[in-house]
TORNUKOL-461332 format. One record per residue (C-alpha): x negated, y, z; residue in three letters. Coordinates in steps of 0.001 Angstrom, whole numbers, plus 500000, padded with zeros to 6 digits. Each point is the difference from the previous one (the first is absolute). Layout:
BEGIN
XYZALA/...
REM end
This chain:
BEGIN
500000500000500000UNK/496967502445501106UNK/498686498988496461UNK/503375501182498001UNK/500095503186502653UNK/496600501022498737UNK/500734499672496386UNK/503562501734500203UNK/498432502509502019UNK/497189500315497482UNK/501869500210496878UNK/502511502644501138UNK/496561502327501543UNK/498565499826496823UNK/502612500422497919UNK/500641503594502384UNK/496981500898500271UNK/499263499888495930UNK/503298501914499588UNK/499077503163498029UNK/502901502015501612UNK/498621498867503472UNK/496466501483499106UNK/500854502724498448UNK/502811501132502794UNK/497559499135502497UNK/497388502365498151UNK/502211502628499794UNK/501591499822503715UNK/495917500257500980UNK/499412502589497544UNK/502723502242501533UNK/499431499272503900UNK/496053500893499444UNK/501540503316498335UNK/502297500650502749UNK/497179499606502441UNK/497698502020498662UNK/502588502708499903UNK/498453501766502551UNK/496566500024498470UNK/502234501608497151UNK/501630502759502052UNK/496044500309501998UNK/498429500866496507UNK/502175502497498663UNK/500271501843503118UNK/497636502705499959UNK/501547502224502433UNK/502867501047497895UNK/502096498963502859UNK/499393503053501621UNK/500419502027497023UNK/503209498648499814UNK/500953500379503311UNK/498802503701500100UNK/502364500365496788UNK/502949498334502446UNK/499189502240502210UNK/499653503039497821UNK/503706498663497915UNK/501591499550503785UNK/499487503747500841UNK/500991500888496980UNK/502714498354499097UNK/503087502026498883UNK/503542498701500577UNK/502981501497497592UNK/501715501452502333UNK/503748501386500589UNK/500975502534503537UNK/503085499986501163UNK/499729503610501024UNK/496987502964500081UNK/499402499249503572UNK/498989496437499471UNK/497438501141497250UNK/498460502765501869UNK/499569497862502593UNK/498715496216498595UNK/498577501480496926UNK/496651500566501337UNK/500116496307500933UNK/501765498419497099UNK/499896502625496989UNK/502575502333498527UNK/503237499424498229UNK/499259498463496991UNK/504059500027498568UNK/503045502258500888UNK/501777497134501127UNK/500701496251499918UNK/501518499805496819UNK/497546501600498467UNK/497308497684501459UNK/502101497004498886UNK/500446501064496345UNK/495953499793500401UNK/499825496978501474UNK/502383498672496836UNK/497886501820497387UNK/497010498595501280UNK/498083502841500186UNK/499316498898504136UNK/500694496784501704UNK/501443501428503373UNK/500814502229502158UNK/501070501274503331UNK/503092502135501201UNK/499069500895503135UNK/503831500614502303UNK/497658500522503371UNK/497548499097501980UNK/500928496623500359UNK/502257499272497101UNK/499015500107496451UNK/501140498088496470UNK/497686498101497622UNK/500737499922496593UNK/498136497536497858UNK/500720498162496652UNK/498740496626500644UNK/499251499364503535UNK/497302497616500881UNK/499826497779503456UNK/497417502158501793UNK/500125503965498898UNK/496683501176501330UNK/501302503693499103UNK/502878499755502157UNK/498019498709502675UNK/497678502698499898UNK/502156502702499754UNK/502362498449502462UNK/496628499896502356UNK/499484503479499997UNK/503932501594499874UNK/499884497496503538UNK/496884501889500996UNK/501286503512499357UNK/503256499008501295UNK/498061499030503141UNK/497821503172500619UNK/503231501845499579UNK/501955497905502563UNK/496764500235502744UNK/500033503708499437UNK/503657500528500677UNK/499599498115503377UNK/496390501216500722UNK/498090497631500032UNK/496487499751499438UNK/500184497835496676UNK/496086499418499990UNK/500384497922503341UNK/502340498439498913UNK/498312498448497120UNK/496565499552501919UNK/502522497910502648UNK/501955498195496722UNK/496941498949498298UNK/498136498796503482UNK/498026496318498593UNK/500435497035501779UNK/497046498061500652UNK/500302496131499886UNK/498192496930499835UNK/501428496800498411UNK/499101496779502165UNK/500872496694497862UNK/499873497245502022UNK/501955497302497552UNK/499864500934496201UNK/500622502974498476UNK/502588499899497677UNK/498732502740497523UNK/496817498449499216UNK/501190496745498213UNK/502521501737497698UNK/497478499940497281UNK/499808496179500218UNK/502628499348500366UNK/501861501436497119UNK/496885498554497899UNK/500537495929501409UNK/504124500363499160UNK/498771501331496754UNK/497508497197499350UNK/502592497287501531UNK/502796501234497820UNK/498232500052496560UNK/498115496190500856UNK/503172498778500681UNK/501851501178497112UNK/497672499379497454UNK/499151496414501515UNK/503248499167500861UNK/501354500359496914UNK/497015498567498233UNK/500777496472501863UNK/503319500098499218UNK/499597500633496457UNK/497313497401499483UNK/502431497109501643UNK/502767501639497640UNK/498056499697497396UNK/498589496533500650UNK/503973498595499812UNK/500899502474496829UNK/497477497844498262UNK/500049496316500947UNK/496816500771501404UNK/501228498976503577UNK/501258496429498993UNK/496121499144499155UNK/498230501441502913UNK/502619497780502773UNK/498617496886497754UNK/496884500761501051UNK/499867501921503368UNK/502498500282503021UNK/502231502862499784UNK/498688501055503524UNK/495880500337498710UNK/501842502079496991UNK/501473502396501738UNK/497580500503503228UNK/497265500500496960UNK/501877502393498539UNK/500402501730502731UNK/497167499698501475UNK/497989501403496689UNK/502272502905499700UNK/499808500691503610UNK/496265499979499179UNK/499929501868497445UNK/501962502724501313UNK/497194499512503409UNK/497478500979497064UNK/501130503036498541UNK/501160501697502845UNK/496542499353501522UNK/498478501328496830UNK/502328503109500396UNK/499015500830503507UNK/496078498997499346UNK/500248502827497284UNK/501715502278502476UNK/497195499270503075UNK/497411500795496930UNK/501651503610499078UNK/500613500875503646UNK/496569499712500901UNK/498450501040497401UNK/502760503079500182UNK/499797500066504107UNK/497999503089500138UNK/502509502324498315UNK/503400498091501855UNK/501476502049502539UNK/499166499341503524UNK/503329499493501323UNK/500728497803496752UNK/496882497788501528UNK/500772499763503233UNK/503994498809498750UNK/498129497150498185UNK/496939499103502637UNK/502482500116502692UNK/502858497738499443UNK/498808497752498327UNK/498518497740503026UNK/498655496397499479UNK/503205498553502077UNK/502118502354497911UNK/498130498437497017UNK/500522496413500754UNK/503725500468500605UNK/500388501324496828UNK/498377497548498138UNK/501878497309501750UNK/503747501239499274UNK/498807501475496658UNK/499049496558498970UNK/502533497982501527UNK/502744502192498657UNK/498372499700496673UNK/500405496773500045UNK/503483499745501114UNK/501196501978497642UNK/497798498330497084UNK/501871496376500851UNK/503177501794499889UNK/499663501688496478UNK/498750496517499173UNK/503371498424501549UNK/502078502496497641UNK/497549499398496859UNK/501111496320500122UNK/503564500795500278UNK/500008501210496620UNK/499322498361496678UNK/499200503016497452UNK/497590502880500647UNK/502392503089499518UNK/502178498504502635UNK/497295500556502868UNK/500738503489500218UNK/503403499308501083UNK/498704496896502452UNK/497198502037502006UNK/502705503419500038UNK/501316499149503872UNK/497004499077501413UNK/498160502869498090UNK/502924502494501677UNK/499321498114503415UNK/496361500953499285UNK/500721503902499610UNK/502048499909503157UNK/496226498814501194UNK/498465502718498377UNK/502713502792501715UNK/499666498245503675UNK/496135500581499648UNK/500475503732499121UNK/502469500174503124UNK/497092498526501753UNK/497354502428499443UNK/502685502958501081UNK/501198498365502966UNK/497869496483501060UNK/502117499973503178UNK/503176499654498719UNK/501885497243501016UNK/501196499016497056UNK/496101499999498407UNK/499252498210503028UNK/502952496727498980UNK/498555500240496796UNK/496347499248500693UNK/501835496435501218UNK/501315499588496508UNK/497427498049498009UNK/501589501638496423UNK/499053503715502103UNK/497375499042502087UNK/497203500080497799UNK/500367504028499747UNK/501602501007503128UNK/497877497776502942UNK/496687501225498449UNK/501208503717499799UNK/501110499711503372UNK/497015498425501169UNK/497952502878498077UNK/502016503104501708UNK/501188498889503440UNK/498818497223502614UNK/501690496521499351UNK/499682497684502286UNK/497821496913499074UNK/502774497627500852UNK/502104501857497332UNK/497665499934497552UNK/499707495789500619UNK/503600499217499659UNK/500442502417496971UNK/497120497928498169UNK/501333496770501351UNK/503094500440498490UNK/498787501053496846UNK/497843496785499364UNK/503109498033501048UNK/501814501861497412UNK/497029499611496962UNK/500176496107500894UNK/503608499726499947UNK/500409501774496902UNK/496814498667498694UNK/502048496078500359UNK/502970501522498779UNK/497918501570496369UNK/498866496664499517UNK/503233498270500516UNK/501589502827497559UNK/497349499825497633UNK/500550496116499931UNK/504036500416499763UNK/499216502443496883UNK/498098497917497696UNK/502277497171500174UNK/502581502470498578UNK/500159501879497289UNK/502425502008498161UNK/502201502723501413UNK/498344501600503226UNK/499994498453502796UNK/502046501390502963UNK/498338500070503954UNK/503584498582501675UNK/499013496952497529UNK/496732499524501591UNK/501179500465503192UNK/502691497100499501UNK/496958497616498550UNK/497894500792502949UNK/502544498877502427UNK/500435496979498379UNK/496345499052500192UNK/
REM end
């Protein structure tokens, strides 16, 4: 059996690894992660202090900016004028018929002190004029408010803008740090098991579409045909992704001078050897789990176009995965992330995030991985036995409640 293992296993590594869309996505995916790392070598190069240029122009643009402006009355322009500029049009229809001619793209009509109308053509999420100008009308509106009452408006702001001194004292994990790995693991998990998963399935889908199937059983046991296929594709996908990171250690240190320093200490930090090992031991196991089952609905079929159909719930199950992780790295104590890092189909994203950003207790972190292995084995038996069930039928697709009903009879 060890003998037929090897040679399944063999023939399907070769046959991926001699794929000419496999090397030349693989060069491509290393091209652009060495580019995306040496990003801030980029950004390093080209600055050559225009920065500050730029942020003297800011500066310069800030003081000067002039707002299209509308008073209400003469009293409100003598008196915010020196502050905001003069009346720009009569009045607000005026500065509308402007606004709908194009020839400006806002303005202000300014009622009072603290009420005022913006008038805009298209209006975008954040208005960076309007917050400005709303900044200082608040301001003036302000002074003139302290000097009715008499009060001493510079104390006031030297008590208002009084800094607090602190000192952060970690003594678990600090949550902010691992963001940064976090996002990049569910990123790497998501696109290995896609790509993979679908790649077994299609290969056993393709293996009954032609007849192929009927010859391999003659000669080796259903069982060392699928845990070979599996096993190369889980290698394979080991391979590249190892290749992809190896390329992405390479441009970060050859890049590590010009990287941030907080952007270094996020990656140094969190990224612990226990940290390490616990996501290299869900990563791999979900992997797996969720290889066997793409190869479970790969054999339920018996043409290749119908796989896309056959993998579509577990592929949906899989993006409810994908959400719970990005739950996780907002809020790693939530109790519902905290059921899900028990769920072997969830587990594999959510118990290493939470592991990563908050303390987990050891115990947790056993019975999470103990039922996960329980779960690869069981559906590891249960691949086999569909695999088995498929290629002694052929035709129309096969449906699950049909090899549910065989495996009870067994």
């Amino acid at each position: 059996m060890m003998k037929q293992f090897k040679n399944v296993f063999k023939f399907e590594l070769m046959g991926m690894l001699k794929s000419k869309n496999m090397i030349i996505t693989t060069i491509v995916m290393a091209a652009i992660i060495l580019v995306l790392t040496t990003v801030p070598s980029f950004i390093a190069w080209f600055d050559d202090g225009e920065d500050s240029e730029v942020a003297v122009d800011t500066e310069v643009s800030m003081e000067s900016e002039e707002y299209h402006l509308v008073y209400d009355h003469a009293e409100l322009e003598e008196e915010l004028s020196s502050l905001l500029g003069g009346e720009v049009y009569s009045n607000e229809e005026d500065l509308k018929q402007a606004v709908l001619d194009e020839e400006v793209t806002a303005g202000f009509v300014i009622h009072d002190y603290n009420n005022y109308t913006y008038i805009s053509y298209d209006r975008s999420l954040n208005s960076f004029e309007q917050m400005t100008f709303e900044e200082q009308l608040r301001s003036a509106n302000e002074q003139r408010l302290f000097e009715q009452e008499g009060i001493d408006s510079a104390k006031v702001y030297e008590i208002m803008n009084t800094p607090i001194n602190y000192e952060n004292v970690t003594l678990g994990k600090d949550a902010g740090s691992g963001m940064a790995i976090a996002f990049a693991m569910i990123f790497i998990m998501y696109m290995l098991i896609l790509l993979y998963g679908t790649n077994v399935a299609t290969s056993v889908a393709r293996e009954k579409d032609s007849r192929t199937m009927e010859l391999l059983i003659t000669a080796t046991k259903p069982k060392t045909l699928i845990l070979g296929k599996v096993a190369a594709a889980g290698t394979m996908g080991v391979l590249q992704v190892s290749a992809l990171i190896l390329t992405a250690f390479i441009g970060f240190m050859l890049n590590q001078t010009n990287y941030p320093d907080f952007l270094i200490e996020m990656i140094q930090g969190s990224m612990t050897v226990d940290t390490l090992l616990v996501y290299i031991l869900f990563s791999v196991l979900g992997y797996i789990l969720y290889l066997f089952i793409y190869a479970s609905l790969g054999s339920l079929v018996s043409k290749v176009e119908d796989v896309s159909s056959a993998v579509a719930p577990i592929t949906f199950l899989f993006v409810f995965a994908y959400l719970a992780a990005t739950l996780a790295m907002q809020m790693p104590d939530n109790t519902i992330i905290k059921v899900t890092s028990f769920i072997p189909f969830v587990s594999l994203f959510t118990m290493p995030i939470r592991y990563m950003l908050t303390s987990v207790p050891l115990l947790s972190v056993l019975a999470s991985s103990a039922i996960m292995i329980v779960t690869v084995l069981l559906f590891a038996a249960l691949s086999i036995y569909i695999y088995r069930f498929g290629s002694l039928n052929y035709g129309n697709k096969i449906k699950l409640k049909e090899v549910i009903k065989s495996f009870k009879k067994q």
